[in-house]
Gaussian input, Z-matrix of N, CA and C with variables (Angstrom, degrees):
# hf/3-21g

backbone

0 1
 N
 C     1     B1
 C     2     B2     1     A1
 N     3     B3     2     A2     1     D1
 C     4     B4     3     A3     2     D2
 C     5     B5     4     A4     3     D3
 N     6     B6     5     A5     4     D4
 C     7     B7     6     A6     5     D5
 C     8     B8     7     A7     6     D6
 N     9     B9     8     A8     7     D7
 C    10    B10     9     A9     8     D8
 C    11    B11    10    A10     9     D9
 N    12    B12    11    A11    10    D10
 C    13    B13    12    A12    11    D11
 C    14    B14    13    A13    12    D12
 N    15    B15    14    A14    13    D13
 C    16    B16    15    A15    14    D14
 C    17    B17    16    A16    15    D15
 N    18    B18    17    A17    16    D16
 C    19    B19    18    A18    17    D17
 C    20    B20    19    A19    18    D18
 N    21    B21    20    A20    19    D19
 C    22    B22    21    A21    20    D20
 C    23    B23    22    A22    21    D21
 N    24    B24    23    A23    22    D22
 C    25    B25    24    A24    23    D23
 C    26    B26    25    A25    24    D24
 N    27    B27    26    A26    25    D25
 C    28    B28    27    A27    26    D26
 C    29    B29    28    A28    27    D27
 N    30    B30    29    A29    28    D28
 C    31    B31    30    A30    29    D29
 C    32    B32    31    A31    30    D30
 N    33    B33    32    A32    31    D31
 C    34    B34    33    A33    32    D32
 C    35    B35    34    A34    33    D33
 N    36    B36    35    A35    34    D34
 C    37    B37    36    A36    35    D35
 C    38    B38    37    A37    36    D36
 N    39    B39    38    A38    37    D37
 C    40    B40    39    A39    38    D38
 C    41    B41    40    A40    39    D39
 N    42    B42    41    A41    40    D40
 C    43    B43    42    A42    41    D41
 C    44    B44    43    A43    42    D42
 N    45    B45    44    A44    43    D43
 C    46    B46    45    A45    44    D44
 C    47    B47    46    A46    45    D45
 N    48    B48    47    A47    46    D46
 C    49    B49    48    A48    47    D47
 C    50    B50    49    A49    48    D48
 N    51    B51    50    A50    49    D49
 C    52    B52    51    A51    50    D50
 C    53    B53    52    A52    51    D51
 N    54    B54    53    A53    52    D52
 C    55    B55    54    A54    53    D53
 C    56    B56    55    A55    54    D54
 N    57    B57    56    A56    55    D55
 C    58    B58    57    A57    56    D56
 C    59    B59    58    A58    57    D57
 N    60    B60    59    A59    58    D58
 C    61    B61    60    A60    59    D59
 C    62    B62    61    A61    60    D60
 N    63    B63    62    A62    61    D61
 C    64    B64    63    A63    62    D62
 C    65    B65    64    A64    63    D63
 N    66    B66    65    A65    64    D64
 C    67    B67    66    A66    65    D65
 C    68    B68    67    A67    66    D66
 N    69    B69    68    A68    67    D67
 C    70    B70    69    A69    68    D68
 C    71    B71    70    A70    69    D69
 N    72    B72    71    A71    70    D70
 C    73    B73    72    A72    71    D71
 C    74    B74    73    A73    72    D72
 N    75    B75    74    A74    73    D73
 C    76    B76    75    A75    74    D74
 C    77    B77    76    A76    75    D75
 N    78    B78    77    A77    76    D76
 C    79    B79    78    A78    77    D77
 C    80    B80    79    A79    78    D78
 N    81    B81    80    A80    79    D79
 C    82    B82    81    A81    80    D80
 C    83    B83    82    A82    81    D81
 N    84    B84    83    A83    82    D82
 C    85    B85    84    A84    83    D83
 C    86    B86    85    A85    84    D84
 N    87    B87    86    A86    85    D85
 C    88    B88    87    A87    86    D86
 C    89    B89    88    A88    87    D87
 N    90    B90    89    A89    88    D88
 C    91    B91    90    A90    89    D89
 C    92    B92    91    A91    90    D90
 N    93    B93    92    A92    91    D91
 C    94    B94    93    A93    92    D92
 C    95    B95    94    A94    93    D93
 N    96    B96    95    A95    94    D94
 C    97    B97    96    A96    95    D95
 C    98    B98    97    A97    96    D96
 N    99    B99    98    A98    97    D97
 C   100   B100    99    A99    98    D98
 C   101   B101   100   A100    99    D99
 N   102   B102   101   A101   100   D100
 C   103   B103   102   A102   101   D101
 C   104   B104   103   A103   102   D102
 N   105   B105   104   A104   103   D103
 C   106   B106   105   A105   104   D104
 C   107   B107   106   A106   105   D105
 N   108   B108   107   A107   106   D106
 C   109   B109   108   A108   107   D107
 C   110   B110   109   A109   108   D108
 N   111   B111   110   A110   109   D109
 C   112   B112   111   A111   110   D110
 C   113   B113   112   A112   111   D111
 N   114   B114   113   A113   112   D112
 C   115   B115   114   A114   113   D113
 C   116   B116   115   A115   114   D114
 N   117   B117   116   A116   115   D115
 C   118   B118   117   A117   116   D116
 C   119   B119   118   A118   117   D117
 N   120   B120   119   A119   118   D118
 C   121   B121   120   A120   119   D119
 C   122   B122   121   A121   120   D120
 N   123   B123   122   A122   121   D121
 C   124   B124   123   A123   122   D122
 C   125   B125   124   A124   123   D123
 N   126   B126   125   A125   124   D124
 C   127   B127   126   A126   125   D125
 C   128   B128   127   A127   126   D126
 N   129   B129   128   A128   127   D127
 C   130   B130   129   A129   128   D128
 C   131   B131   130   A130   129   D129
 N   132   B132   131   A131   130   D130
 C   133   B133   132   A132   131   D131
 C   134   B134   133   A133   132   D132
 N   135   B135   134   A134   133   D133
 C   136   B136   135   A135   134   D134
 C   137   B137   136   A136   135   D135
 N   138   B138   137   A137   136   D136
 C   139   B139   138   A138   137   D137
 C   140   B140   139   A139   138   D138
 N   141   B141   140   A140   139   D139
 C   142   B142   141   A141   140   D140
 C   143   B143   142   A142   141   D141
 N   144   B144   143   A143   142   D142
 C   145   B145   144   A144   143   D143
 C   146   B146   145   A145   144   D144
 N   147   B147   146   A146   145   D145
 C   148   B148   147   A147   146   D146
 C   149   B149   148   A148   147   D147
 N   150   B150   149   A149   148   D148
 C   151   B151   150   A150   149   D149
 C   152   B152   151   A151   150   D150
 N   153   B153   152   A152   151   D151
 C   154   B154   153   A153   152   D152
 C   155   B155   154   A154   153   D153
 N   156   B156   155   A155   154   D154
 C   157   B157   156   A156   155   D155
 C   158   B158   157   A157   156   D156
 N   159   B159   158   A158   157   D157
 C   160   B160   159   A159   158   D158
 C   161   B161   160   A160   159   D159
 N   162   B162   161   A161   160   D160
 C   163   B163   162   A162   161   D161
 C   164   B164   163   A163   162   D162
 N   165   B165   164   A164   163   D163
 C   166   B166   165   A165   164   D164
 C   167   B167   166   A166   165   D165
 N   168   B168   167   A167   166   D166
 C   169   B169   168   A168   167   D167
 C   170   B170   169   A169   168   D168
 N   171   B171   170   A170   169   D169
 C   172   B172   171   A171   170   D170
 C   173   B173   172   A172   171   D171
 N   174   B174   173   A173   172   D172
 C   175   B175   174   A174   173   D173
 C   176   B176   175   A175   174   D174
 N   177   B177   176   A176   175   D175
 C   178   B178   177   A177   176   D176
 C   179   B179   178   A178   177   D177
 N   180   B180   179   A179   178   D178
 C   181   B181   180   A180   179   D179
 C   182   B182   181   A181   180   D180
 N   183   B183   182   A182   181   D181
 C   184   B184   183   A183   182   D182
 C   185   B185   184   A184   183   D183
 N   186   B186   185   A185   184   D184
 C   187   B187   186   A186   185   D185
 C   188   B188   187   A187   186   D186
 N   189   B189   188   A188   187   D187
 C   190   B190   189   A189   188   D188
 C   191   B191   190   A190   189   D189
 N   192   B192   191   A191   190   D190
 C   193   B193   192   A192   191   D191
 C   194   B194   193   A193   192   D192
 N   195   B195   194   A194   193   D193
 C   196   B196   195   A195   194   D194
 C   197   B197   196   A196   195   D195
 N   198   B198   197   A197   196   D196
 C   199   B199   198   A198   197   D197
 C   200   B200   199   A199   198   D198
 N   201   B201   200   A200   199   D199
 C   202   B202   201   A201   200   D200
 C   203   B203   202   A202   201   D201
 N   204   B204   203   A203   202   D202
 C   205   B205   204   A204   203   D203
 C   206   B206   205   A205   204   D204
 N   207   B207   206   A206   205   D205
 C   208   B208   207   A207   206   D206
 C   209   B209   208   A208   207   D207
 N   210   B210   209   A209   208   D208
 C   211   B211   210   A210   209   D209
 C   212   B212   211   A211   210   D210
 N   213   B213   212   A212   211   D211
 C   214   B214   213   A213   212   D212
 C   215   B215   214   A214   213   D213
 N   216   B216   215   A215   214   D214
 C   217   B217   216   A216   215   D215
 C   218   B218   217   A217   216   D216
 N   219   B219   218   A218   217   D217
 C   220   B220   219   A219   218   D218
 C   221   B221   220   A220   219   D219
 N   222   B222   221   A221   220   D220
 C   223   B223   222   A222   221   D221
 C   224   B224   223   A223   222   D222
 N   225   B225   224   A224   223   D223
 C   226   B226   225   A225   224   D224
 C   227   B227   226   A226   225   D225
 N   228   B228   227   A227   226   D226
 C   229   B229   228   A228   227   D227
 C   230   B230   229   A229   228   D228
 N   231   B231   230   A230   229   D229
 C   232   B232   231   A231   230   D230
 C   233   B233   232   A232   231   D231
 N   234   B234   233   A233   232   D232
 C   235   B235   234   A234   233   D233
 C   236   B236   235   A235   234   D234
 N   237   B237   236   A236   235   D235
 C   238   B238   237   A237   236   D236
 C   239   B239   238   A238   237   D237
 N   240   B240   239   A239   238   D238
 C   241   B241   240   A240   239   D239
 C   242   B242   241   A241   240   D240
 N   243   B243   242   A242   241   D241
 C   244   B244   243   A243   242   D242
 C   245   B245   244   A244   243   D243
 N   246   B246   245   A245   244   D244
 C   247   B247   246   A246   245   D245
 C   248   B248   247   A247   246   D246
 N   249   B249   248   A248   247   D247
 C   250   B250   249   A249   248   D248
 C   251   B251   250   A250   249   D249
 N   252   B252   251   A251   250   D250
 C   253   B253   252   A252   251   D251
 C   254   B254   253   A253   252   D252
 N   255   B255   254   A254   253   D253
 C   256   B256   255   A255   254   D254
 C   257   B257   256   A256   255   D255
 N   258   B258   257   A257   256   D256
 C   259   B259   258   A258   257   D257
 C   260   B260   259   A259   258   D258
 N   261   B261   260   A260   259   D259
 C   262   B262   261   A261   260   D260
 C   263   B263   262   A262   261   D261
 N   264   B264   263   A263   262   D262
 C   265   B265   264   A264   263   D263
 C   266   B266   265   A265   264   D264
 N   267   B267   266   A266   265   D265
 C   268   B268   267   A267   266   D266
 C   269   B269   268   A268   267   D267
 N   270   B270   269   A269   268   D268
 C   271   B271   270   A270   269   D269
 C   272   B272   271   A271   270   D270
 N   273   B273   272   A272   271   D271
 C   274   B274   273   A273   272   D272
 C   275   B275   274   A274   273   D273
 N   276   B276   275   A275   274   D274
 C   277   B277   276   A276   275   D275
 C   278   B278   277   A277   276   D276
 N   279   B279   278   A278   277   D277
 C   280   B280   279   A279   278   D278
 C   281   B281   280   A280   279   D279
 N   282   B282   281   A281   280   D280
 C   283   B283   282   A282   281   D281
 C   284   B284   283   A283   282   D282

   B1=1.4397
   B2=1.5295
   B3=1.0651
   B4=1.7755
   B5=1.7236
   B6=1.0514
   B7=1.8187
   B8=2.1324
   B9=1.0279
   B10=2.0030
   B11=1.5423
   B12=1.5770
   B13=1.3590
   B14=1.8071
   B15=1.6220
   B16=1.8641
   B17=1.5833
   B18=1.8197
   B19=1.5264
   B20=1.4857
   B21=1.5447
   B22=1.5537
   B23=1.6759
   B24=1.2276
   B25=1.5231
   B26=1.4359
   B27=1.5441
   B28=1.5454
   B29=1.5957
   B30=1.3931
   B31=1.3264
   B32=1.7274
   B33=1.1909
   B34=1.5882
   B35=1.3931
   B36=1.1603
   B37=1.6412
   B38=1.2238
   B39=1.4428
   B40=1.4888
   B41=1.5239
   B42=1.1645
   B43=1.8598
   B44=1.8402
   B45=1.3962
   B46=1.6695
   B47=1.2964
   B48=1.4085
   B49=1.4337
   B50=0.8927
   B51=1.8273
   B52=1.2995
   B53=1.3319
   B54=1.4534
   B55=1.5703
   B56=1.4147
   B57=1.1390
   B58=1.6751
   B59=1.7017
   B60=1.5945
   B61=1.4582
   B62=1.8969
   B63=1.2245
   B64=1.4105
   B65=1.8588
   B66=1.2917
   B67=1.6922
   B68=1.2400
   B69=1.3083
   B70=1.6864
   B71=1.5177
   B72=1.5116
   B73=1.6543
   B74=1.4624
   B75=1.3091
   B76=1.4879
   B77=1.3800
   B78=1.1453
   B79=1.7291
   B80=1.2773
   B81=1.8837
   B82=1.5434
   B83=1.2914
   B84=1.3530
   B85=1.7822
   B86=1.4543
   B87=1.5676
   B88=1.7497
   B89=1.7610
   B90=1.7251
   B91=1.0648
   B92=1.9721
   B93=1.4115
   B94=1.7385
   B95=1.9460
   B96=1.5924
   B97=0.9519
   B98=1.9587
   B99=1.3881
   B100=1.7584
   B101=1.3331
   B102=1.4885
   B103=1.5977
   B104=1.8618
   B105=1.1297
   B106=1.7228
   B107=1.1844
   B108=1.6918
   B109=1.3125
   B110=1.8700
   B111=0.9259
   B112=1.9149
   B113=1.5197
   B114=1.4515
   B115=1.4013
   B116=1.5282
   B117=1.0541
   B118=1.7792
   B119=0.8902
   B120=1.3316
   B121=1.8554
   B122=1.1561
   B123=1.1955
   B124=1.5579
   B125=2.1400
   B126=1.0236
   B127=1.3528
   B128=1.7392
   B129=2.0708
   B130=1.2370
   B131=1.8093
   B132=1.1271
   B133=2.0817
   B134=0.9575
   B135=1.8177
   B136=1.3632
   B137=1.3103
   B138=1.4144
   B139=1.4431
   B140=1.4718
   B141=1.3692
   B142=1.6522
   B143=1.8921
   B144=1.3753
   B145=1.4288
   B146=1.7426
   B147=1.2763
   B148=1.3836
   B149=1.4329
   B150=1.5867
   B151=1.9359
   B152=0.9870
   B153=1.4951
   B154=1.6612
   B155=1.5206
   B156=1.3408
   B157=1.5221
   B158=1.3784
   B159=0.8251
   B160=1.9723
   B161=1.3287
   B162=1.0633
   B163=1.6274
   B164=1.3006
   B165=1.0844
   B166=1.1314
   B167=2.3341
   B168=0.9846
   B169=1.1379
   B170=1.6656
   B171=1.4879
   B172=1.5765
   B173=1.4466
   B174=1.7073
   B175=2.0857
   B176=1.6183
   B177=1.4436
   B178=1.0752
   B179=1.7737
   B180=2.1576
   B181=1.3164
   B182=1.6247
   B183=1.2463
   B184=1.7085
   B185=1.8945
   B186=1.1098
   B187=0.9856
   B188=2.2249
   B189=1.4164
   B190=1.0262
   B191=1.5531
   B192=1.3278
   B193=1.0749
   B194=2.0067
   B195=1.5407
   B196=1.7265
   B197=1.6873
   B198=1.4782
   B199=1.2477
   B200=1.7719
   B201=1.5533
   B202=1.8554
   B203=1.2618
   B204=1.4734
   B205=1.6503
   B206=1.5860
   B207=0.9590
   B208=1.8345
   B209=1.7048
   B210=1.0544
   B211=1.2716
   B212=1.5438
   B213=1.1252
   B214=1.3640
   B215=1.8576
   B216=1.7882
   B217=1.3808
   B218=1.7555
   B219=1.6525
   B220=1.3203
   B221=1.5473
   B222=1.4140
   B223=1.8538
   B224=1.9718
   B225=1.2035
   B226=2.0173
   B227=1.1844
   B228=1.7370
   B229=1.1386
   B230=1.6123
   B231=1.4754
   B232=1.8805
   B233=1.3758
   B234=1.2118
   B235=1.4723
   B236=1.5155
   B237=1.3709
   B238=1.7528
   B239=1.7632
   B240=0.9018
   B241=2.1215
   B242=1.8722
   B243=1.3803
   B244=2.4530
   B245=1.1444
   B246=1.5445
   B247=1.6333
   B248=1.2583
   B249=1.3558
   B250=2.3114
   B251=1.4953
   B252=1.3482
   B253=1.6085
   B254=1.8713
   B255=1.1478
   B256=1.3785
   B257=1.4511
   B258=0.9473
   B259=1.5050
   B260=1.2683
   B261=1.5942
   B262=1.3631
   B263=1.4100
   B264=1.5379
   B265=1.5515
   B266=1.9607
   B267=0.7691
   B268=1.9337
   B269=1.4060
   B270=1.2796
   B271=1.7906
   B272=1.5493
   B273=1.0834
   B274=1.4579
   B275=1.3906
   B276=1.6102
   B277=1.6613
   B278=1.2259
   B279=1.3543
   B280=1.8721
   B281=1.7225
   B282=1.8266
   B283=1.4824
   B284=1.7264
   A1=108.32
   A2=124.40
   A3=135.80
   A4=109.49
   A5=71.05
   A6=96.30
   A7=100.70
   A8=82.29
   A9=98.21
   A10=83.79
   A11=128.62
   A12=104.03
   A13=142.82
   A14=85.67
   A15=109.96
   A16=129.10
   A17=101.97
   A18=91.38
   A19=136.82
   A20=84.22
   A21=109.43
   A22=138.72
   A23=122.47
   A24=109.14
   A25=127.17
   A26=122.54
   A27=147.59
   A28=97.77
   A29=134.85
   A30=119.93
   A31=104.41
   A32=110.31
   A33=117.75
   A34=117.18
   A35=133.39
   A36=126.53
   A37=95.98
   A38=114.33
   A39=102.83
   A40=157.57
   A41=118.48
   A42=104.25
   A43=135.16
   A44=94.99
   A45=108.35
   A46=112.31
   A47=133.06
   A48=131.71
   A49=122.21
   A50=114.23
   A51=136.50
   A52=101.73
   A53=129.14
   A54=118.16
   A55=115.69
   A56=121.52
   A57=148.07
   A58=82.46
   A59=103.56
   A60=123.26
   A61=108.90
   A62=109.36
   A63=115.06
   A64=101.10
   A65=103.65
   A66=109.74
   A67=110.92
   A68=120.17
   A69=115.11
   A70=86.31
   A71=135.47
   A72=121.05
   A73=97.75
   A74=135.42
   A75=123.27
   A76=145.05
   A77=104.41
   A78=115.95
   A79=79.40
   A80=136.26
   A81=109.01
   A82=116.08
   A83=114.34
   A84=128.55
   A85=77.96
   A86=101.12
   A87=106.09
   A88=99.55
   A89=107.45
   A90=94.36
   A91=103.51
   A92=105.61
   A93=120.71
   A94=92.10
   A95=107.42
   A96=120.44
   A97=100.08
   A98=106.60
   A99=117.14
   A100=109.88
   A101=120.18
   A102=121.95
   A103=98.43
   A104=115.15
   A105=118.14
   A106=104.27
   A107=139.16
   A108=123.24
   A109=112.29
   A110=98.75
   A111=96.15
   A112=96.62
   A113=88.59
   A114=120.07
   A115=119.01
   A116=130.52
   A117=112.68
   A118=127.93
   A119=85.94
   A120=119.00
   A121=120.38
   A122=114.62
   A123=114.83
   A124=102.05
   A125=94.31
   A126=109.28
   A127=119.16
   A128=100.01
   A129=106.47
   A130=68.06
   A131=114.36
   A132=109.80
   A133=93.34
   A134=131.12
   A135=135.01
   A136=124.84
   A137=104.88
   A138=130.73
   A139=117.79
   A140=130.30
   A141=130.30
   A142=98.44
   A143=125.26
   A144=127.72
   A145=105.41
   A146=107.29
   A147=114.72
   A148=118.98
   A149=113.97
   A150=109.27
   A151=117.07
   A152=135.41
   A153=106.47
   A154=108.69
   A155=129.52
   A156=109.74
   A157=122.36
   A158=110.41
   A159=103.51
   A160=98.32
   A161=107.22
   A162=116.63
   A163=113.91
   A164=144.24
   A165=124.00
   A166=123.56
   A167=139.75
   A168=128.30
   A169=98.57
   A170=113.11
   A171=123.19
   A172=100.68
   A173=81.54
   A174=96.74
   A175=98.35
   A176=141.69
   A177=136.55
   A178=110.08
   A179=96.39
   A180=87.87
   A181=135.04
   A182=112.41
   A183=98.00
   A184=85.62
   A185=140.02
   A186=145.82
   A187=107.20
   A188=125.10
   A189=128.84
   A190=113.03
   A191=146.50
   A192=130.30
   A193=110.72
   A194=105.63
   A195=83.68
   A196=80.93
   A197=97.87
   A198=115.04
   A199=92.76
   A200=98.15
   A201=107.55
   A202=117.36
   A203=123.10
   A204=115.43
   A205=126.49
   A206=112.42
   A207=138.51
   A208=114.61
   A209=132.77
   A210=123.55
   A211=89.76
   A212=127.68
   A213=157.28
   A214=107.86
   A215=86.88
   A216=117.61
   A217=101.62
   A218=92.17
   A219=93.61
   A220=122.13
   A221=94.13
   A222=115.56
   A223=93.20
   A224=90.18
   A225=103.35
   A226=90.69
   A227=155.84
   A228=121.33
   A229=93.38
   A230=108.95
   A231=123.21
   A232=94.24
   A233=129.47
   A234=139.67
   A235=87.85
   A236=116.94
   A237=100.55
   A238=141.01
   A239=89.96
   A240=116.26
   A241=89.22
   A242=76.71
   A243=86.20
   A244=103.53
   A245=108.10
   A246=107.11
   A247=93.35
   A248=136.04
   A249=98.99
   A250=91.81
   A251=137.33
   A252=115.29
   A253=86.08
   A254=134.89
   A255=127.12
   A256=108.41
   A257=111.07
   A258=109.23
   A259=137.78
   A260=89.03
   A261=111.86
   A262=108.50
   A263=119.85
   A264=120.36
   A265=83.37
   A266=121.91
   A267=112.21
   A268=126.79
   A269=107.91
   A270=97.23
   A271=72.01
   A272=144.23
   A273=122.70
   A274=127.03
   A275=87.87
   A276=123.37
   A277=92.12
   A278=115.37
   A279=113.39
   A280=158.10
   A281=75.40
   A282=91.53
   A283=121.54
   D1=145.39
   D2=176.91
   D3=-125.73
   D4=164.67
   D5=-173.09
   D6=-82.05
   D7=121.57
   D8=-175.54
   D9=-63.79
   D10=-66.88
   D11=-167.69
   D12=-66.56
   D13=-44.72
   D14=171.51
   D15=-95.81
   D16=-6.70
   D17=-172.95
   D18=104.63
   D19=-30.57
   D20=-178.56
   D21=-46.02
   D22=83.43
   D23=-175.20
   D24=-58.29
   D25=1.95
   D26=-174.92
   D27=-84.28
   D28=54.79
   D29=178.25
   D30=-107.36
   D31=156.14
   D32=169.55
   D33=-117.24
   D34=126.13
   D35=-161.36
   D36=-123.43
   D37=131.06
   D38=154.91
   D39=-62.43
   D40=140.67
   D41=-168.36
   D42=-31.98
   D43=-38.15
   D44=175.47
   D45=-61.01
   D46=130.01
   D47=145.69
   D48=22.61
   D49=-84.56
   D50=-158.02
   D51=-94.92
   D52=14.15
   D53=-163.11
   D54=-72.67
   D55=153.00
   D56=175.99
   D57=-60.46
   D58=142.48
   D59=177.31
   D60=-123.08
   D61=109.34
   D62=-165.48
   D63=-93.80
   D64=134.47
   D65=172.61
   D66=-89.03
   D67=140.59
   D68=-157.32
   D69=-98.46
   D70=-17.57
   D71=-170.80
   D72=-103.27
   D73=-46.37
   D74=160.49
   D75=-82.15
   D76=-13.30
   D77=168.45
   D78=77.17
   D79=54.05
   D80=141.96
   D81=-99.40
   D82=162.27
   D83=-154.61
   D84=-126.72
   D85=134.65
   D86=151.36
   D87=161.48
   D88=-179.45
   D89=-159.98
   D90=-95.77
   D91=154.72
   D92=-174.26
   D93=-42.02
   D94=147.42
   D95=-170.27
   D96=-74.49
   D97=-14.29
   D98=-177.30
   D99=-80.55
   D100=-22.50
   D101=-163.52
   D102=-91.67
   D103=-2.88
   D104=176.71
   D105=-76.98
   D106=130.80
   D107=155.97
   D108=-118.12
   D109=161.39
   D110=166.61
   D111=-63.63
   D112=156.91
   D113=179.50
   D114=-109.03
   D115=166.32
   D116=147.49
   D117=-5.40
   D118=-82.78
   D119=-179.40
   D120=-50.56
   D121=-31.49
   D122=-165.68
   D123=-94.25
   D124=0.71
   D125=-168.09
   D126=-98.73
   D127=-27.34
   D128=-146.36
   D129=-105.80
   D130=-43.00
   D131=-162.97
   D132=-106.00
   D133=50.17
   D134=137.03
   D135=-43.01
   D136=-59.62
   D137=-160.89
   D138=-147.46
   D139=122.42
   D140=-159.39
   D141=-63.47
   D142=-18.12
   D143=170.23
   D144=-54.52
   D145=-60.53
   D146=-172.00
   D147=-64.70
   D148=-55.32
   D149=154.35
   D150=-51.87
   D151=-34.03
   D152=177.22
   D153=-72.58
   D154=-34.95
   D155=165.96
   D156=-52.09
   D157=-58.35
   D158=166.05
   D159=-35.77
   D160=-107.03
   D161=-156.09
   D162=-45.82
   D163=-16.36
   D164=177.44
   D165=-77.77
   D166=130.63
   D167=-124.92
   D168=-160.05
   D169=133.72
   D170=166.50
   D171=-73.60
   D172=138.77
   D173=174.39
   D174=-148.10
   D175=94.56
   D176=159.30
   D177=74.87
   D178=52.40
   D179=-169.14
   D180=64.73
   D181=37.46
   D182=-162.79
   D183=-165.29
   D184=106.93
   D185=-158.50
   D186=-81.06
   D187=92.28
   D188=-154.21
   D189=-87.35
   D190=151.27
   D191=148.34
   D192=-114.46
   D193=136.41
   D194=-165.32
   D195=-130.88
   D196=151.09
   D197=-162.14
   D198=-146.30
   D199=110.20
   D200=-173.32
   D201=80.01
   D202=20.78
   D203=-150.19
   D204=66.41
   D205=27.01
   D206=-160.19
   D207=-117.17
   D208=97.25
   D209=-177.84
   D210=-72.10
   D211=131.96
   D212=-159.01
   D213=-95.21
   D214=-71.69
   D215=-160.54
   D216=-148.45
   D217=118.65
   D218=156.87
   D219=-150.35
   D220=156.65
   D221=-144.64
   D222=-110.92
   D223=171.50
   D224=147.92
   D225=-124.29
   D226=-3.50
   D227=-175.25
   D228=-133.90
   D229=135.65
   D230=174.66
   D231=-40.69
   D232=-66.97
   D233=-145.90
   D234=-62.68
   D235=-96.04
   D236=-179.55
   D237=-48.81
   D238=32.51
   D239=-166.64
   D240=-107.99
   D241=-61.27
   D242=-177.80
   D243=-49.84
   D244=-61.18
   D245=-152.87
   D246=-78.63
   D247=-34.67
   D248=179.16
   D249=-75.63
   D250=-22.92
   D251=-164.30
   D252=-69.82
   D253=-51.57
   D254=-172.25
   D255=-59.14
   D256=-19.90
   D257=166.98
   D258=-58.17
   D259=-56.65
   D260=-176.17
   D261=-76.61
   D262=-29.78
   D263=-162.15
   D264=-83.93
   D265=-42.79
   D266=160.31
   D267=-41.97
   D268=-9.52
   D269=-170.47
   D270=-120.20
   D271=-47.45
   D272=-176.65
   D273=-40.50
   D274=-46.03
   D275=-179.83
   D276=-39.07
   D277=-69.50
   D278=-176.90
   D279=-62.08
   D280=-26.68
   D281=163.76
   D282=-65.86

């Protein structure tokens, strides 16, 4: 394990699970870089492939993607609903 700020392989961690990991050459406090996991979130706005499956959504037969409360894009088929929402979440991506 190393020190997030200096590098340091000199760290002391405390016994608990969740314990605070102290760097013995900088005195930084915080938690082991192993005790972080992904989240949802961090899972779903990985990659604009993976949010357009989320978001994209049935509304009255008609396959929607809504962006702000915004129907964006709408399809009759899921499959072409993703690919302009991946599209579109790409040109956002860039601005």
């Amino acid at each position: 394990m190393k020190c997030p700020k200096c590098g340091s392989e000199h760290i002391s961690q405390e016994r608990r699970i969740d314990g605070d990991a102290t760097c013995w050459e900088c005195f930084y406090i915080g938690k082991p870089k192993e005790f972080y996991r992904k989240t949802n979130f961090d899972v779903i706005v990985e990659n604009p492939e993976v949010l357009a499956e989320g978001m994209v959504s049935s509304n009255n037969r008609m396959w929607e993607f809504r962006w702000h409360n915004i129907a964006v894009i709408r399809m009759k088929s899921r499959e072409a609903a993703v690919a302009a929402a991946i599209e579109y979440l790409k040109q956002e991506a860039e601005q």
